[in-house]
C-alpha positions as CSV (number, residue, x, y, z in Angstrom):
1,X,0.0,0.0,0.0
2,X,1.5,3.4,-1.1
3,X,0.6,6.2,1.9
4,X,1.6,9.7,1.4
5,X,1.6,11.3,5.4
6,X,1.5,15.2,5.2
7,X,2.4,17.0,8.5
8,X,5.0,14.6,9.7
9,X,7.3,16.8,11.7
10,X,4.3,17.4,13.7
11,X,3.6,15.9,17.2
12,X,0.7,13.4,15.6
13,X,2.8,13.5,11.9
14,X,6.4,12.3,13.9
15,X,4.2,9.1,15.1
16,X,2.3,8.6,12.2
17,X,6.0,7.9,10.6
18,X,6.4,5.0,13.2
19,X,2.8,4.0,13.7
20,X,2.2,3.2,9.9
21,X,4.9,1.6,8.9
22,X,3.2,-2.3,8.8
23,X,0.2,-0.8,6.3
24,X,3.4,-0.2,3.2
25,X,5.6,2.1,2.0
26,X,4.8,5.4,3.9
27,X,6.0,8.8,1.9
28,X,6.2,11.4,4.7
29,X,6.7,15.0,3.5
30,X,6.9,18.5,5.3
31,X,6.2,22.0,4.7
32,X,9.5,22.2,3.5
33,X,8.5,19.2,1.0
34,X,5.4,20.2,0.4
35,X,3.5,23.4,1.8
36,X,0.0,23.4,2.2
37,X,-0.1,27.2,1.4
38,X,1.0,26.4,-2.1
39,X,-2.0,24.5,-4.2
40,X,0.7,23.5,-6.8
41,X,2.8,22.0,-4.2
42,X,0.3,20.0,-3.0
43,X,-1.3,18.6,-6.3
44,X,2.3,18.0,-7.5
45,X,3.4,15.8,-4.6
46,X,-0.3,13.8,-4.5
47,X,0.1,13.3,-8.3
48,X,3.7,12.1,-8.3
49,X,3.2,9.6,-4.7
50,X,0.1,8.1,-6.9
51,X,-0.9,7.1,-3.3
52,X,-3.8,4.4,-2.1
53,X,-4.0,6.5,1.7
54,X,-3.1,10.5,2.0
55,X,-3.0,10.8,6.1
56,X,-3.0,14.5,6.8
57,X,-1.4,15.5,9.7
58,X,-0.7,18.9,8.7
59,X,-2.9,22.0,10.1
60,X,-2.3,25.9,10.9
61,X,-2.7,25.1,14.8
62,X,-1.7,28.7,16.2
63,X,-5.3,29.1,17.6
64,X,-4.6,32.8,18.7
65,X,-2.9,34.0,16.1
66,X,-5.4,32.5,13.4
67,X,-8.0,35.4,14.6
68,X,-6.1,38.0,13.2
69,X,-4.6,35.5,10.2
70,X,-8.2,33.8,9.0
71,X,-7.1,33.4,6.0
72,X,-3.7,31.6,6.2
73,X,-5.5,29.5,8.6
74,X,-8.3,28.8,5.9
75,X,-5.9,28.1,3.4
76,X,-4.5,25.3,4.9
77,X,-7.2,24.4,7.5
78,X,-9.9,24.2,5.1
79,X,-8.9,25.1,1.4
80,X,-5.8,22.9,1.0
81,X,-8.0,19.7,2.5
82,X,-10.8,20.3,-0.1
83,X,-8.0,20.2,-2.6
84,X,-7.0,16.7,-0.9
85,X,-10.7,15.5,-0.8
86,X,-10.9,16.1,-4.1
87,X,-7.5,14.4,-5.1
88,X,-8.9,11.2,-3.2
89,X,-12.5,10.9,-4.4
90,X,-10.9,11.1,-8.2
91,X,-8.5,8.5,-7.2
92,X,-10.4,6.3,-4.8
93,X,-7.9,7.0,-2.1
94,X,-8.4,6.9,1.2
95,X,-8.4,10.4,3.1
96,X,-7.5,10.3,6.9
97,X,-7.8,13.6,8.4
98,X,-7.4,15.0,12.2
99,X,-9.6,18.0,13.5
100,X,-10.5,19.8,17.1
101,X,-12.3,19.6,20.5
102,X,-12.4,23.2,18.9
103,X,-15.6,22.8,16.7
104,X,-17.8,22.9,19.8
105,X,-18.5,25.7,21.8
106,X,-18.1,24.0,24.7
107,X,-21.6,24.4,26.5
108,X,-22.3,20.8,26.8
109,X,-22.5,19.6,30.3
110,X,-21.7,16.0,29.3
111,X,-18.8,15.0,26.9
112,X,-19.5,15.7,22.9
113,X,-20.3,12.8,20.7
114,X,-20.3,12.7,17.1
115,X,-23.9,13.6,16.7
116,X,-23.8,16.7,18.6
117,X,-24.3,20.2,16.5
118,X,-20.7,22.1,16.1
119,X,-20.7,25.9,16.9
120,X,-17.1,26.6,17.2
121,X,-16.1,30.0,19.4
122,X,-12.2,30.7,17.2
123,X,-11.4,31.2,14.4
124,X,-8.7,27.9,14.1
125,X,-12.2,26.1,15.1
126,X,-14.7,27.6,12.1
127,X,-12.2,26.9,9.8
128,X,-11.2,22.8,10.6
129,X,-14.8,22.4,10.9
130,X,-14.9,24.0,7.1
131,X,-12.7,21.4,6.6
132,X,-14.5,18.6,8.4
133,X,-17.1,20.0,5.9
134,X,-15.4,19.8,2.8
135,X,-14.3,16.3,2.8
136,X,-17.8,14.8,3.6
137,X,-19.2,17.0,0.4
138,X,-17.0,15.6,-1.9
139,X,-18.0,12.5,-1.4
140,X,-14.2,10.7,-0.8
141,X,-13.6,7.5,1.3
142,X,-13.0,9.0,4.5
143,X,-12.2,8.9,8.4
144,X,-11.9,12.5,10.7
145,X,-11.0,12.2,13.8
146,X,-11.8,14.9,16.3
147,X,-8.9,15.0,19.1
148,X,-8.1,17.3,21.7
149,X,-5.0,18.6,23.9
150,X,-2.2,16.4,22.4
151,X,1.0,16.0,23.7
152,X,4.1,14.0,23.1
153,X,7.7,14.3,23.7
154,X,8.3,15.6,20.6
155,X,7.4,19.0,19.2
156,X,6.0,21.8,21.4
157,X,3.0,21.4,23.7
158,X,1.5,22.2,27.4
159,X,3.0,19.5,29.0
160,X,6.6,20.5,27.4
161,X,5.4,24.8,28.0
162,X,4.8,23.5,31.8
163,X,8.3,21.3,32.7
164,X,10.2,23.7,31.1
165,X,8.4,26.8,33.6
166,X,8.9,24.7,36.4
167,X,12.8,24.6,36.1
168,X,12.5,28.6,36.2
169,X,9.7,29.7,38.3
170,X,8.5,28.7,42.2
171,X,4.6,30.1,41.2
172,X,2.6,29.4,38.2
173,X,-1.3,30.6,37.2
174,X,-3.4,28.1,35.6
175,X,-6.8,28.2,34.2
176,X,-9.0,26.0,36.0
177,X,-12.3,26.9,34.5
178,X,-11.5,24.8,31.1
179,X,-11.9,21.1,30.9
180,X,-10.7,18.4,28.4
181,X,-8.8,15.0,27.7
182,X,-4.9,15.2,27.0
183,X,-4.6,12.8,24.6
184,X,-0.9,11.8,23.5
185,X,0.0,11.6,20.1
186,X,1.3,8.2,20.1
187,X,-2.0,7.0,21.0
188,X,-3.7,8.9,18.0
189,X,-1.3,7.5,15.6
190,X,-1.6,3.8,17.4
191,X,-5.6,4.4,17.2
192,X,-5.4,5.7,13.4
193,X,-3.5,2.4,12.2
194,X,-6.1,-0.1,14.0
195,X,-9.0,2.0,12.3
196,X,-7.2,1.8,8.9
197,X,-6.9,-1.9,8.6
198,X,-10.9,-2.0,10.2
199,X,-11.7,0.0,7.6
200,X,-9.9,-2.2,4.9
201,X,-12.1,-5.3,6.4
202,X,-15.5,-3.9,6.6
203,X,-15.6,-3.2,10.3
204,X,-15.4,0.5,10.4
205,X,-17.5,2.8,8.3
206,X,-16.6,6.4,6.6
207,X,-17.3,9.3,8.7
208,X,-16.3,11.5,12.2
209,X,-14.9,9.7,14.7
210,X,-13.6,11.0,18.2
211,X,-10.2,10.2,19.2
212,X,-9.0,10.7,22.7
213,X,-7.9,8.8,25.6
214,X,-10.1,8.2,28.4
215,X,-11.4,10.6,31.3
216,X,-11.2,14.3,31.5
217,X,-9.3,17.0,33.5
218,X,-8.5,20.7,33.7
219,X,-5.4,22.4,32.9
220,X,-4.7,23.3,36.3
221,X,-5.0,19.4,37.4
222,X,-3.1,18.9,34.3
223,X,-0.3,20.7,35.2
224,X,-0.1,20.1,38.8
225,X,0.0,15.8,37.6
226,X,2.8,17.1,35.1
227,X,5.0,18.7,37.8
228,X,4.3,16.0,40.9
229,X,5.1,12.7,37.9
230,X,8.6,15.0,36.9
231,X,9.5,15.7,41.3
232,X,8.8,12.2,41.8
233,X,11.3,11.4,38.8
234,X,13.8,13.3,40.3
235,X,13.9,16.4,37.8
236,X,15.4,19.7,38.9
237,X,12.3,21.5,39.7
238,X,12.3,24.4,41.1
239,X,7.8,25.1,41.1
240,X,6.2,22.5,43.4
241,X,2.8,21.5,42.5
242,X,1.2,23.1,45.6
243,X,2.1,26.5,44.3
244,X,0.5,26.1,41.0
245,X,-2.3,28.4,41.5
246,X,-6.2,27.8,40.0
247,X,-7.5,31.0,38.2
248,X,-10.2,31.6,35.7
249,X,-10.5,31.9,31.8
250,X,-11.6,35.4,32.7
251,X,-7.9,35.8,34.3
252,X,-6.2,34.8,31.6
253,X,-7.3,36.7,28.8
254,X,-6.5,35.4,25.3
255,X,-7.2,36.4,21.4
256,X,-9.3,33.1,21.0
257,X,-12.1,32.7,23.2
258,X,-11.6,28.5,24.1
259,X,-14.6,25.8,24.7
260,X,-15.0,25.6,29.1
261,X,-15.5,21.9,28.2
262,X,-13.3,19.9,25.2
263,X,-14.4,16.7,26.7
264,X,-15.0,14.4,23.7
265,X,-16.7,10.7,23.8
266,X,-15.0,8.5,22.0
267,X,-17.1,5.6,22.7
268,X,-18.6,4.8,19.0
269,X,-14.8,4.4,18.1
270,X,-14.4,2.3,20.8
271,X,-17.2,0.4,19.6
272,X,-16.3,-0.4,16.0
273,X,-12.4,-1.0,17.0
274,X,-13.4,-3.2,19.9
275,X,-10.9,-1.5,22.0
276,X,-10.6,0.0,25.2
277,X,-8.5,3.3,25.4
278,X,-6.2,4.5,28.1
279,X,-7.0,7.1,30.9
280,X,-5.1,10.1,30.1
281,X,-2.7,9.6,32.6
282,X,-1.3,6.7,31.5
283,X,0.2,8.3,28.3
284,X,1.1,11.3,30.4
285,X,3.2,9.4,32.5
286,X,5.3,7.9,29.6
287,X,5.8,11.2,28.2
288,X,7.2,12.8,31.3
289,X,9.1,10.0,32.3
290,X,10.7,10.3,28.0
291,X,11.3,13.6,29.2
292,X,13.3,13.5,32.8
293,X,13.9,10.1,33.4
294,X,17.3,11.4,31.1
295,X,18.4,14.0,33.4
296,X,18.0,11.7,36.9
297,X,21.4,10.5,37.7
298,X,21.9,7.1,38.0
């Protein structure tokens, strides 16, 4: 099977490269190979990989700064993967595709399944939702999987943004107000590679699917379990978890207005796999220990 992955110096891209390996010959490109920004690029490399699966791992993820660049962020958020879509329905490839937690507006008391209405509040979530969109009209073999707060060792995220302000400051501020599942990017690309091969042998259909591990949490509890795993590792920390303080969305003013709850159900996923997914500490743990088990002397 020939499998072009776009995005792959991403967090989920970097463990596609790994994760997809056993499916065929994987051709893994970056912006540097092939930017989504530039429509000739894209059809270029799609036409010349002649591929049977395009995995897109590529977005414009800078939530805040896509409210005052909309249109960079459409380009590649929901322009470029009509372009795809459009590539794989006229080929009869396979289209995988990850978008957001973002596309709700996070009112829901309960967690989001795949039948609940989007209403994203950001600009970064209207325009993966356009994208969402764009795929199912043009009628491709698809899967989307909606994912939310991913981390891994690699690349830059919260749970790399909180170690390294630990080693420098003894007091941190941390919005408590906002809840969600950190979901690892090993996990996604793990996940994506089961529902592949389900989909080759009839037991997953085309469609939306949420992606994330199990249970939920806020980004102050978040970061406090970040800090007390890394202490208990040994890392030189100088911010205890004790002194990470709980403050409001209202406290920590941002550019894009985020969902109070990203809690996503992925329990019809669970389903067609036949599966059980991990609580979101268990990947969370592995990650931190990646990260300071290498600076604890033996």
């Amino acid at each position: 099977m020939r499998i072009v992955l776009l995005g792959k110096n991403g967090q989920v891209g970097h463990e596609l490269q790994r994760a997809l390996l056993p499916l065929g010959h994987v051709a893994a490109f970056g912006r540097e190979e092939c930017d989504l920004a530039d429509p000739s690029v894209l059809a270029s490399t799609l036409r010349h990989a002649r591929p049977q699966v395009v995995v897109n791992a590529a977005a414009y993820t800078a939530v805040d700064k896509a409210e005052s660049e909309r249109g960079a962020a459409r380009r590649i958020n929901a322009d470029a993967v009509a372009e795809i879509a459009k590539f794989a329905r006229e080929t009869g490839a396979l289209l995988v595709h990850y978008s957001t937690d973002y596309v709700f507006d996070g009112q829901k008391d309960g967690p989001y399944t795949e039948g609940d209405a989007p209403n994203p509040r950001n600009a970064y979530g209207a325009t993966k939702l356009a994208g969402e969109a764009a795929i199912m009209a043009s009628g491709c073999d698809a899967l989307i999987f909606r994912t939310s707060w991913v981390f891994s060792a690699h690349g830059g995220n919260f749970l790399k943004t909180m170690l390294r302000l630990a080693r420098d400051r003894d007091t941190l501020n941390v919005v408590a107000d906002q809840h969600g599942t950190p979901t690892s990017a090993e996990l996604i690309a793990d996940v994506t590679l089961l529902a592949i091969a389900a989909l080759r042998q009839g037991r997953l259909e085309n469609g939306i699917y949420h992606l994330t591990a199990n249970g939920s949490t806020s980004w102050h509890d978040f970061a406090k379990y970040i800090v007390g795993r890394a202490r208990a590792n040994g890392a030189a920390l100088r911010l205890n978890p004790d002194n990470i303080r709980a403050i409001g969305t209202a406290d920590y003013p941002t550019a894009a207005q985020r969902p109070k709850n990203s809690t996503l159900s992925s329990a019809a996923l669970k389903l067609a796999l036949g599966v059980e997914l991990p609580d979101w500490s268990s990947h969370t743990d592995r990650a931190i220990d990646q990260l300071t088990k290498l600076e604890t002397p033996t």
